[in-house]
C-alpha positions in Angstrom: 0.0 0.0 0.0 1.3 3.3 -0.6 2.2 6.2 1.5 -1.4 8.2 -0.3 -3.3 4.8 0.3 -2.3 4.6 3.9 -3.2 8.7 4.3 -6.3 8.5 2.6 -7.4 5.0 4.0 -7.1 6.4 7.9 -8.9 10.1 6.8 -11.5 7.8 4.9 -12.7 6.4 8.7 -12.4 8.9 10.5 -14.9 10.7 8.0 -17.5 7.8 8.5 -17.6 8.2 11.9 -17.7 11.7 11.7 -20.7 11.6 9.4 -23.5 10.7 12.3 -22.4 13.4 14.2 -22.1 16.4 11.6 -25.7 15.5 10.7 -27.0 16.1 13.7 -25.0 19.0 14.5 -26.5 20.4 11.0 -30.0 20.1 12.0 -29.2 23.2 14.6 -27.8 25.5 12.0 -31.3 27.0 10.6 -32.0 27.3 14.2 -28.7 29.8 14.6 -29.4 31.4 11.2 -32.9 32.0 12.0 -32.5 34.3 15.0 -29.6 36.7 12.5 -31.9 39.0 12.1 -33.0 40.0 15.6 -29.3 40.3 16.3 -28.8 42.2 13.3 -31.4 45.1 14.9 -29.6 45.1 18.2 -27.4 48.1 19.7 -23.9 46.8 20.5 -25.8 47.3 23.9 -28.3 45.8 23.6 -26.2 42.7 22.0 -23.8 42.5 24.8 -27.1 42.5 27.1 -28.3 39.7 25.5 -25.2 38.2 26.7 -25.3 38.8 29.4 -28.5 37.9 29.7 -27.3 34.1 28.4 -24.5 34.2 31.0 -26.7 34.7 34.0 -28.8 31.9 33.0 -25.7 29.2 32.8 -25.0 30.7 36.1 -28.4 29.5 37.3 -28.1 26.3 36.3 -29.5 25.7 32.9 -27.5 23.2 30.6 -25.1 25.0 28.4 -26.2 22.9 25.6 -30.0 24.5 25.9 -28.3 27.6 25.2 -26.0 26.6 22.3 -28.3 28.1 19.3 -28.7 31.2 21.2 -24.8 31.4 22.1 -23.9 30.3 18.7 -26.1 33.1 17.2 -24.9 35.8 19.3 -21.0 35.0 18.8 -21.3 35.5 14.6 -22.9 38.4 14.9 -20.5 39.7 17.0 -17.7 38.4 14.9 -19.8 40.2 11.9 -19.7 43.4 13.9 -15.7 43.1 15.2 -13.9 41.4 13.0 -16.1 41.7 9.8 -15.7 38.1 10.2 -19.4 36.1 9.3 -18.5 32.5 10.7 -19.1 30.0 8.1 -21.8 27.3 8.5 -18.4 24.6 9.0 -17.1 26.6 11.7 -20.3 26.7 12.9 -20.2 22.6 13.3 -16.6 23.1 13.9 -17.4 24.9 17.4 -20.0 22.4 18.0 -17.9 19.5 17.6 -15.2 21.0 20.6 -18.7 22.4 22.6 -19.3 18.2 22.4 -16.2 17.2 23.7 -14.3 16.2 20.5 -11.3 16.9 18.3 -12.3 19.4 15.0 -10.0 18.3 12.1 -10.6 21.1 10.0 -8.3 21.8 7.1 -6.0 25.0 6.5 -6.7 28.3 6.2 -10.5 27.4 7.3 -10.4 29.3 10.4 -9.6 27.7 13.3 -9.3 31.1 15.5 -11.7 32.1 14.5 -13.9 28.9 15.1 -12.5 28.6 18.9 -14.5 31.8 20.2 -17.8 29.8 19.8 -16.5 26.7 22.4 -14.5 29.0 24.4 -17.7 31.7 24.8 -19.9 28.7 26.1 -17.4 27.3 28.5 -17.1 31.2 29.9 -20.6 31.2 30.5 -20.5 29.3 33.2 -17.6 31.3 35.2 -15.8 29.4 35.9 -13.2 30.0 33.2 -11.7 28.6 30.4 -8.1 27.8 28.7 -7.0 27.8 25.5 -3.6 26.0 24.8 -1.2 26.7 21.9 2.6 25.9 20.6 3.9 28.9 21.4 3.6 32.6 23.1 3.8 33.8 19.5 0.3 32.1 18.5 -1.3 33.0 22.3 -0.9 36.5 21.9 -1.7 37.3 18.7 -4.8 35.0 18.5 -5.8 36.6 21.9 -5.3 39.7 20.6 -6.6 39.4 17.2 -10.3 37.8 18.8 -10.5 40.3 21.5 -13.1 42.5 20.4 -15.3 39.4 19.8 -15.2 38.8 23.0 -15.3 42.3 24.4 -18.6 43.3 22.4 -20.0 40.0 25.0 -19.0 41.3 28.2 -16.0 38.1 27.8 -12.4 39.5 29.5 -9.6 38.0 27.9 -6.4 37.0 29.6 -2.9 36.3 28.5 -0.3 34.1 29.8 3.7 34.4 28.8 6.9 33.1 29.4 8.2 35.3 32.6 5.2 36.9 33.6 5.3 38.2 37.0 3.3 35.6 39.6 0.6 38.9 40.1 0.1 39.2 36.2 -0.4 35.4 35.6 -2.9 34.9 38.2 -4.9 38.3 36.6 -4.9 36.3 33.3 -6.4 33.5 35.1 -9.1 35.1 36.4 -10.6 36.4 33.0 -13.3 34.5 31.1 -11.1 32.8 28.8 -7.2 33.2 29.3 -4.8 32.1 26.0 -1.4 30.8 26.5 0.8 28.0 25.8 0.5 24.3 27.5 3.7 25.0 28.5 2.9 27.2 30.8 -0.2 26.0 31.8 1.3 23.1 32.9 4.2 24.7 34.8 1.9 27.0 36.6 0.0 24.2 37.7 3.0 22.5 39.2 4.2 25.5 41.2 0.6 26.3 42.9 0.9 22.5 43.8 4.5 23.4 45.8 2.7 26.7 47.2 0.1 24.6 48.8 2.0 22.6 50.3 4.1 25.4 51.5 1.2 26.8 53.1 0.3 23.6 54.6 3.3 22.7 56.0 3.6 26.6 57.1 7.6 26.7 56.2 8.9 30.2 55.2 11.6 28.6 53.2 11.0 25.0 52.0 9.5 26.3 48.2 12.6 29.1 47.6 15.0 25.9 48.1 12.7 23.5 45.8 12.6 26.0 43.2 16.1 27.2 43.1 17.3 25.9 40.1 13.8 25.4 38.6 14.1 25.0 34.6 10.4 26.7 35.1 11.6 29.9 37.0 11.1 31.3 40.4 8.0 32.0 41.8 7.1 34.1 44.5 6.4 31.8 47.7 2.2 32.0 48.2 1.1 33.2 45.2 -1.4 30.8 43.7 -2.6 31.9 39.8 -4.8 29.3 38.4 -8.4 28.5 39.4 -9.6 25.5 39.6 -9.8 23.3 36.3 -12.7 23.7 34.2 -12.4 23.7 30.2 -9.5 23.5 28.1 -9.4 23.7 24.2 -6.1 22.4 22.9 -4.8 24.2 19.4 -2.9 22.2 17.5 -4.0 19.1 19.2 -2.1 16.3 17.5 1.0 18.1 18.2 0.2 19.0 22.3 -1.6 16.0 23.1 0.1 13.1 21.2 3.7 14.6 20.0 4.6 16.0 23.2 2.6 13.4 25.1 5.9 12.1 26.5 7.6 15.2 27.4 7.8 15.5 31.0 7.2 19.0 32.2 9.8 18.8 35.5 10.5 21.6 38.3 14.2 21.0 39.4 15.3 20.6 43.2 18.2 22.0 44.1 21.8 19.6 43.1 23.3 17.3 45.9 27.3 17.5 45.7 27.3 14.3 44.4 25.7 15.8 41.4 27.9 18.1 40.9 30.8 15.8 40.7 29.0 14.5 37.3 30.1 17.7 35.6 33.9 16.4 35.2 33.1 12.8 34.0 31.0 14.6 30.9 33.4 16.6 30.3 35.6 13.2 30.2 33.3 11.2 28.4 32.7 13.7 25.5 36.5 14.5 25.2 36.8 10.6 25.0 33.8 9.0 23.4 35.6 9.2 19.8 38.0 6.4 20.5 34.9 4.1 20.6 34.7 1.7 17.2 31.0 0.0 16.8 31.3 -3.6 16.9 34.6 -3.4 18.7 33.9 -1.1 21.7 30.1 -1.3 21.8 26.9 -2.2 20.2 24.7 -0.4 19.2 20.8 -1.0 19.4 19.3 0.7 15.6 15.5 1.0 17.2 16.0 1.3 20.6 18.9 3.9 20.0 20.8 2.3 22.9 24.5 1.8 23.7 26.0 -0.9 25.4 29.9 -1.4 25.5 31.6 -4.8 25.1 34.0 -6.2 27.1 36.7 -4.6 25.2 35.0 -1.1 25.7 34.9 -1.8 29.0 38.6 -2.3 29.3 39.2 0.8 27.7 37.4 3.0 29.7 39.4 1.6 32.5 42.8 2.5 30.6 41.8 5.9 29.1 43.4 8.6 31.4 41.3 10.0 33.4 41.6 13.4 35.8 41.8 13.1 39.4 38.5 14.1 40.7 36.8 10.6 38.8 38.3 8.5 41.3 35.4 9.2 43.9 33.3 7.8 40.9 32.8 3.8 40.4 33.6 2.3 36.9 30.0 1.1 36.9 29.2 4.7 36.1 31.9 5.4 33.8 30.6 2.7 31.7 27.6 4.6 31.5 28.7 8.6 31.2 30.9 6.7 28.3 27.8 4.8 26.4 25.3 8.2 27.0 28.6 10.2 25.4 28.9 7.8 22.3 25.1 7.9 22.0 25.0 11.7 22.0 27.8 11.6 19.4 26.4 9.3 16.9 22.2 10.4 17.4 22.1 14.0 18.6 22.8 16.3 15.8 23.4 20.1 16.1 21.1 22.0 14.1 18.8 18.9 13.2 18.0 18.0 17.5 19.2 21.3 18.8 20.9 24.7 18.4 23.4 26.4 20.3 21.9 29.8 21.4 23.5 32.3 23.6 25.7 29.3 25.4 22.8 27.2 25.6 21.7 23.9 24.1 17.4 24.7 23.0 15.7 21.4 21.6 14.6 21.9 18.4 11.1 19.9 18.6 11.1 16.5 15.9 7.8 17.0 15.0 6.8 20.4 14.0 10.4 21.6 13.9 9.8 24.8 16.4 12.4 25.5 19.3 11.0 23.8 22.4 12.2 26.6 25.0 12.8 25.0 28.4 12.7 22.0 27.9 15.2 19.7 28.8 16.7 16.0 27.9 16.4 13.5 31.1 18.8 11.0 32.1 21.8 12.8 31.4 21.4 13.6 27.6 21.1 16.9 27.7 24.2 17.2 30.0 26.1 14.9 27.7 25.4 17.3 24.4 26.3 20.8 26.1 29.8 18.4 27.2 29.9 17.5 23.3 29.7 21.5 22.4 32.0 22.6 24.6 29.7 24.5 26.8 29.3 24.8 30.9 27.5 21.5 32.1 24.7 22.8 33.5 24.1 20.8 37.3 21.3 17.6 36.5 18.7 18.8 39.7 16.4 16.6 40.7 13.1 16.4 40.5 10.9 18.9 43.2 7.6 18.5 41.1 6.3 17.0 37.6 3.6 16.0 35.5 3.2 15.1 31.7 1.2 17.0 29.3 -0.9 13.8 28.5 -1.7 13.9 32.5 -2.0 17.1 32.7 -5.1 17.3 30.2 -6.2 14.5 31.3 -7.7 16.0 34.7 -10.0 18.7 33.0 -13.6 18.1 33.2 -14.1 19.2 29.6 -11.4 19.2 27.0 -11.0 19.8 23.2 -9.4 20.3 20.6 -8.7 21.5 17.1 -6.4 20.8 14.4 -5.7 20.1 11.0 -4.6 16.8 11.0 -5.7 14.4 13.7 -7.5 11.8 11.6 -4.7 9.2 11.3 -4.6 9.3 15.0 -8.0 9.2 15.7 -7.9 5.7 17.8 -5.0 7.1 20.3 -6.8 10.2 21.1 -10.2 8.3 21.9 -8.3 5.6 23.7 -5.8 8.5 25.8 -8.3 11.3 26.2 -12.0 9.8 25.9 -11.9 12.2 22.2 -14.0 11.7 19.2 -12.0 13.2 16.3 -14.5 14.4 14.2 -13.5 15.2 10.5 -15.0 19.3 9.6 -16.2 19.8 6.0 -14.2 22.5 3.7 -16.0 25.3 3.0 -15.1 25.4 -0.4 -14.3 22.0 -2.7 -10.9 21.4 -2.4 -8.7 21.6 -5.8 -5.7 20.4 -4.3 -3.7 18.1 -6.5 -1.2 15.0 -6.2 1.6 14.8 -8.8 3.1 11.3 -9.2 5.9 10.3 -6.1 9.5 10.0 -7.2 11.9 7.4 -5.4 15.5 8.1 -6.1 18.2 5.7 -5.2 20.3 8.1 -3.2 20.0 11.6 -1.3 22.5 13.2 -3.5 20.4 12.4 -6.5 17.1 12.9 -4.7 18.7 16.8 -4.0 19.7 17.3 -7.8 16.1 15.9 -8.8 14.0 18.6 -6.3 16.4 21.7 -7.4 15.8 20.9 -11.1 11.6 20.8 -10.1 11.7 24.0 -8.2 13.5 25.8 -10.9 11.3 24.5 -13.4 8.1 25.5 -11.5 10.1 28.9 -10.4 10.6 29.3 -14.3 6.5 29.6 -14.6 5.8 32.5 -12.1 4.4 29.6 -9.3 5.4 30.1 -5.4 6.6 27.0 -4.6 7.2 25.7 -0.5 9.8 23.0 0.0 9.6 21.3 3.9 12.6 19.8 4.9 12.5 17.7 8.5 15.4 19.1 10.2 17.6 22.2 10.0 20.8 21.0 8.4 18.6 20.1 5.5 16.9 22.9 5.0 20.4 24.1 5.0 21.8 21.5 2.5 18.6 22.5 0.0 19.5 26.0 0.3 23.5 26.1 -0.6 22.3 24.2 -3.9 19.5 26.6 -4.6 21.9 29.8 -4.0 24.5 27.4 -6.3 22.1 27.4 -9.3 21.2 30.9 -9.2 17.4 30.8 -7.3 16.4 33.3 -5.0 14.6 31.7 -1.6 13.7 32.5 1.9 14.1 29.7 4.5 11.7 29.5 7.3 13.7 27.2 10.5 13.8 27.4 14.4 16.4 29.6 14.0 14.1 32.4 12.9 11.0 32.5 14.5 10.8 35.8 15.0 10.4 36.1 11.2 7.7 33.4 11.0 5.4 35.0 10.3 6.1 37.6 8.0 7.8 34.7 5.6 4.6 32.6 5.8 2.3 35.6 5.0 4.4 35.9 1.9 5.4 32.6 0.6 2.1 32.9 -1.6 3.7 35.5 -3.8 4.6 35.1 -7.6 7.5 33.4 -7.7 8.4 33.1 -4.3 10.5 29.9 -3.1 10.1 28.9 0.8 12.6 26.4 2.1 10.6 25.1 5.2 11.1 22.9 8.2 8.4 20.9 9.4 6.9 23.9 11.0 5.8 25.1 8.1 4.5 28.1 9.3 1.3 26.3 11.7 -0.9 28.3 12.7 -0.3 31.0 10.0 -2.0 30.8 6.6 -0.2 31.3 3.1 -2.0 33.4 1.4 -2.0 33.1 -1.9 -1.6 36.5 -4.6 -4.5 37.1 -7.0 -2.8 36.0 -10.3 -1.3 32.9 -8.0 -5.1 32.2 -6.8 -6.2 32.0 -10.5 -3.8 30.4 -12.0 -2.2 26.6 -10.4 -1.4 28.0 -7.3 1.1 27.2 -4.7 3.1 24.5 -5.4 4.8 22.3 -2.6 7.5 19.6 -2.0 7.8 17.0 0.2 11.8 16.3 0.1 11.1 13.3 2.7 8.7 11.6 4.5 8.8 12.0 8.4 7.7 9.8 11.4 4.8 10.4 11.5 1.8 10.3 8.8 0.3 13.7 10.5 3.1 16.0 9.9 3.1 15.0 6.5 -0.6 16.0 5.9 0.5 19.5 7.8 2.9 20.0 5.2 0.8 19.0 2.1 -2.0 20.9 3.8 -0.4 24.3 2.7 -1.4 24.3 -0.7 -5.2 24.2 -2.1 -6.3 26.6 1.4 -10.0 27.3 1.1 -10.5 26.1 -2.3 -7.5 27.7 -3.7 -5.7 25.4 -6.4 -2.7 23.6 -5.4 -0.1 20.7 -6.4 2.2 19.2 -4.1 4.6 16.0 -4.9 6.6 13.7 -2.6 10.5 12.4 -2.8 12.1 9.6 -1.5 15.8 8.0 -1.3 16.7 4.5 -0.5 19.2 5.8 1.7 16.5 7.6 4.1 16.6 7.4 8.0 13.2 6.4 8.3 13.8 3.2 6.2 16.5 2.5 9.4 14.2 3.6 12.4 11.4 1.6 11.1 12.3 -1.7 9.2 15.4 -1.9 10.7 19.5 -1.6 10.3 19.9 -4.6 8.3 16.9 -3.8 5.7 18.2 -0.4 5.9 21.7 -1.6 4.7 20.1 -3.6 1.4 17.9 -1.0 0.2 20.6 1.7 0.2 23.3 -0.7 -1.7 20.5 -1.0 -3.8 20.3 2.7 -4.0 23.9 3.0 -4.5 24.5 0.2 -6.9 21.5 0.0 -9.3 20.3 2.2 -12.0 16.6 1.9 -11.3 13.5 3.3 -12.0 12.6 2.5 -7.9 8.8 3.2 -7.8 8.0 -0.3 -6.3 10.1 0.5 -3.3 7.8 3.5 -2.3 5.5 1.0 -0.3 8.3 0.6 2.1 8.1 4.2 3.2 4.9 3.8 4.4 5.6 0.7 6.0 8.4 1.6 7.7 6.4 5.0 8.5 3.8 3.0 10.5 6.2 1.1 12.4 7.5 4.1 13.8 4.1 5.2 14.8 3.1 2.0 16.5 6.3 2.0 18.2 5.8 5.7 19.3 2.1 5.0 20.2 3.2 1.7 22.6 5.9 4.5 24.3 2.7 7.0 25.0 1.0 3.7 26.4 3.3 2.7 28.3 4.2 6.2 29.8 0.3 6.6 30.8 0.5 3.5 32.5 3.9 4.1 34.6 2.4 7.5 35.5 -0.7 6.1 36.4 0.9 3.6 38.8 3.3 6.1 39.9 0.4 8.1 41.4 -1.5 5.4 42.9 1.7 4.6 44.8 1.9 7.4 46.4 -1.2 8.6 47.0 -1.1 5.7 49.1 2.0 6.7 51.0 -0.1 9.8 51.3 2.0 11.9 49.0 1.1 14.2 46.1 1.3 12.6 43.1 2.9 15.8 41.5 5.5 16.4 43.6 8.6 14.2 44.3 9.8 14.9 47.6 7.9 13.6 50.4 5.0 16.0 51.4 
């Protein structure tokens, strides 16, 4: 089956299963259009009245869904009177769909801001607040500020909540109707009003300033609690916060024992040293796990490499393993592909939509072992003073939702994880996007010629055309051979997000060539010039297929917005990664001496992609299953020891 069979067979039943529910949900749009216009005749008075009318009556008890058609009604017509902005009929079913406890999948560019206010209006009826997560502080703030006089025209405060934000501020933002801001901090906030209660229980003037001293998260101000209690959360870009990042802890560091500090020397060792490590003779390594193990003979040399005086307090059991974490780093952790050095400091660059994951960290010594490898201070590993994941932390809200453009192929994980339908959102025009046959090259060298010679043929027409790459270096590696033959471009990576924006708003121009990471400018639509709308459109390339079935939809996904026209095509090479992380080393080895060695054509082997693609994605599922569990039995321990599940020192 190939890698469009395996797309289109997964969005194929997800659409079935939305179907029962959409027609329902349609039978309430005359309903909604039936009371326009009444509204229409209203004074902005007299509109925000009316809501507050609605309001007092949620307050009082009455279901929210009684209230939907009128709430509904009373949201586009302010969105009409704002923003100038009429929602559509889809969005209409879009908002229903997160009102209902589900997951909209609704395409790009057919506005998924826009289609939050209805949701996140009804869950403010009640008063009890509601929270609006996104990727970044970038996509908070302006979608807070860009639907704010929606929500002002209905008596609805809007909040905001950033990276550093004074403890007074935050809990400010809290305490409006709905409050934007990334899950991120969300999460983090919700960890340090755990430590403040217990502060305040335990009544000890100093117990949270030591917990929090070397906090990745910040300092907070000792008895200052921000959030209120949990109520409704909508989740933007849900695949990526609720299944991507699933695994990511979100950790509050306790202050560094002097036995941790002693660690700092034997990185600095095992970096300097890992080099003189041979695969095979030294160590093994594991292709799917991406473990290291040394062999007897590694062993033995880690005992005769010199080492400084200070790592004779340190047993050689450890040595063995600073030395296989150092060779791991060395051989899977690659500088502008997994991180960036920025200002001294190692920032993960996120796999999966390519973004700069700011404070996050790698556990168990990784992300020690990389600043080691670039030369940079070792940063103390702190333990632990209080943690949760982002898949728990959703998991406790009453009501959650979500909305994306691609969640379909993981409609099963999010129903089994989070109790959420994903339910598929009509376009609200046909779409005329296009598919152009696949092209399987034997090697990435060729693949590289191969994509250059397309983009200058396309360039040669007048068509904007957006190339996504998966990592940095190769946006990087596409971009020295485009400047080589003479085309102009713009590349869009982690290292310039504070241009995101402005790039994506003009990568629909004549002419324009975007070299992309797997970003791709989400949550920001590419808006395509008149003669560009009416002629083929935006053109896009797929240089390589990544992990995970989702991202790739992302990426196609910018062409063909809103019934524009659009063509995209996808490349492979025998020699890819993804052939090695998902069939294996061995299979990997064959196919690229194939690759190497044969003239081709290679169109049969692009069923191996998408094989090897779904491997990965079980395996990465079974990890997200198995982390729910351990968490899950993690808690129940020590809520029986009468400890808070969320923090790790005994309470």
């Amino acid at each position: 089956m190939s890698v469009t069979e395996t797309i289109t067979r997964s969005v194929r039943l997800a659409a079935q299963l939305s179907k029962s529910r959409l027609s329902r949900w349609q039978e309430m749009l005359p309903a909604i259009a039936a009371q326009e216009d009444d509204l229409k005749a209203l004074s902005d008075y007299q509109l925000r009245k009316s809501s507050l009318a609605l309001r007092h009556r949620a307050k009082s008890g009455e279901p929210l869904d009684d209230l939907l058609i009128e709430g509904f009604a009373i949201v586009r017509e302010a969105g009409r009177r704002t923003l100038h902005m009429r929602h559509f009929d889809v969005q209409l079913l879009g908002g229903m769909a997160m009102h209902n406890r589900s997951i909209a999948e609704m395409q790009t560019g057919e506005g998924k801001t826009l289609t939050a206010t209805l949701p996140m209006y009804m869950a403010s009826l009640t008063g009890k607040g509601a929270l609006l997560a996104t990727v970044n502080d970038y996509l908070a703030t302006r979608d807070a500020e860009w639907m704010r006089p929606l929500y002002q025209a209905l008596g609805v405060s809007v909040g905001v909540i950033e990276s550093n934000m004074p403890p007074t501020s935050r809990a400010k933002a809290y305490q409006c109707d709905v409050t934007y801001g990334t899950a991120k901090e969300f999460g983090f906030d919700f960890l340090r009003d755990r430590l403040v209660k217990r502060q305040m229980a335990q009544g000890s003037n100093d117990f949270l300033g030591r917990m929090l001293g070397t906090g990745g998260a910040g300092p907070m101000v000792a008895g200052q609690i921000v959030q209120r209690p949990m109520h409704f959360a909508l989740v933007d870009e849900a695949d990526s916060i609720l299944i991507d990042d699933a695994r990511t802890p979100l950790i509050i560091g306790a202050a560094p024992s002097e036995a941790q500090k002693l660690a700092v020397a034997a990185y600095k060792w095992s970096a300097e040293s890992a080099h003189h490590f041979v695969e095979d003779e030294h160590y093994e390594y594991d292709h799917e796990k991406k473990s290291v193990e040394l062999t007897a003979e590694g062993r033995r040399l880690v005992r005769n490499l010199p080492k400084p005086p200070s790592l004779d307090e340190l047993g050689m059991v450890f040595m063995y393993d600073y030395i296989e974490r150092a060779i791991r780093v060395w051989r899977d952790m690659i500088l502008d592909r997994h991180y960036i050095v920025r200002d001294g400091e190692i920032v993960i660059v996120d796999e999966f939509t390519g973004r700069l994951a700011e404070g996050r960290r790698w556990q168990a010594g990784i992300h020690q072992a990389i600043e080691a490898k670039e030369g940079l201070e070792v940063t103390v590993e702190s333990g632990q003073a209080a943690r949760i994941t982002v898949q728990d932390f959703f998991g406790r809200f009453p009501r959650l939702a979500g909305m994306t453009g691609t969640a379909a192929t993981a409609a099963g994980e999010m129903k089994k994880i989070y109790g959420l339908h994903v339910v598929q959102i009509p376009t609200n025009r046909p779409p005329q996007r296009m598919q152009l046959d696949s092209v399987v090259c034997g090697t990435s060298e060729e693949k590289w010629d191969v994509i250059v010679d397309e983009i200058c043929e396309v360039h040669a027409t007048g068509r904007p055309v957006l190339i996504g790459t998966r990592s940095i270096d190769k946006s990087h590696i596409l971009s020295e051979r485009l400047t080589a033959a003479g085309i102009p471009h713009q590349v869009l990576n982690a290292n310039r997000v504070a241009e995101e924006a402005d790039i994506v708003a003009q990568a629909g121009q004549p002419g324009r060539i975007t070299v992309s990471t797997n970003m791709a400018g989400r949550g920001t639509d590419i808006k395509l010039e008149d003669s560009v709308a009416a002629g083929e459109g935006l053109h896009v390339i797929c240089t390589e297929m990544h992990e995970s079935a989702r991202i790739d939809r992302q990426l196609i996904g910018r062409c063909g917005r809103q019934g524009d026209p659009g063509t995209y095509r996808m490349y492979f090479a025998l020699d890819d990664e993804l052939l090695r992380s998902g069939l294996g080393a061995k299979a990997a080895d064959r196919l690229k001496q194939v690759g190497s060695t044969v003239a081709g054509p290679f169109d049969s082997y692009e069923r191996l992609f998408s094989r090897a693609q779904r491997r990965v994605e079980r395996r990465h599922f079974r990890d997200r299953k198995a982390l729910l569990y351990f968490e899950r039995e993690r808690k129940k321990v020590q809520r029986q020891m009468g400890q808070d599940p969320y923090l790790d020192t005994p309470g």
